[in-house]
N, C-alpha and C positions, 0 to 999 in steps of 0.2 A: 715629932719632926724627923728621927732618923728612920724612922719606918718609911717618909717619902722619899727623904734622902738616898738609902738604899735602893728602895725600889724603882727610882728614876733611872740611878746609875745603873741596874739590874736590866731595863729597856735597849737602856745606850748600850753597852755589852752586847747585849742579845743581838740589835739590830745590826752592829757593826761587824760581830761575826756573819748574821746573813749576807753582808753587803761585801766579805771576801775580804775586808780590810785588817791588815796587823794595830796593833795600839797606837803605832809610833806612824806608821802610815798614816791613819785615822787624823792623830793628835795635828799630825802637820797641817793636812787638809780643812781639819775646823781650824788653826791657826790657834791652838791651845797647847800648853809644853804638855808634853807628854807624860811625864811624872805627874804634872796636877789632872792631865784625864786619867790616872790611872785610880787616882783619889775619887774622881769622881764617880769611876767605876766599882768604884768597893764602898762607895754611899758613906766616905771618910770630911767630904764638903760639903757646904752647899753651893749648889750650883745657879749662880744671878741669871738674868734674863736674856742679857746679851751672850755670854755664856753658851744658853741653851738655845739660842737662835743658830749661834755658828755651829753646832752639834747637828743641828735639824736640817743647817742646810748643805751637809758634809754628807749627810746620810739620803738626800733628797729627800725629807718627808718633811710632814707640816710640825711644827710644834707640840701641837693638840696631842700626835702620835706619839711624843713621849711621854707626854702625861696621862695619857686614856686609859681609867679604871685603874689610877692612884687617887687613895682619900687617906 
């Protein structure tokens, strides 16, 4: 479980850097405190569904894109 854990948070990171956004920018925009996306950035949470919906639509992508080719 922490191996998806991480590596979820590892996508989020990744994309949020592409997308030009600081942590706390970011955190605002998905409407998530900023301390708990930072958790979720270090693969420290899990992260629920509603959660990763507001993440996907901060970052404009589908869902699917943060999960694709995590097992």
């Amino acid at each position: 479980m922490r191996y998806i854990q991480m590596s979820v948070g590892q996508k989020i990171r990744e994309l949020r850097i592409q997308a030009g956004l600081s942590q706390e920018a970011f955190a605002e925009r998905a409407q998530i405190h900023r301390s708990h996306m930072g958790e979720i950035e270090r693969g420290e949470v899990d992260i629920c569904i509603s959660q990763l919906t507001k993440v996907a639509e901060a970052l404009g992508v589908k869902v699917s894109k943060l999960v694709q080719g995590i097992a």
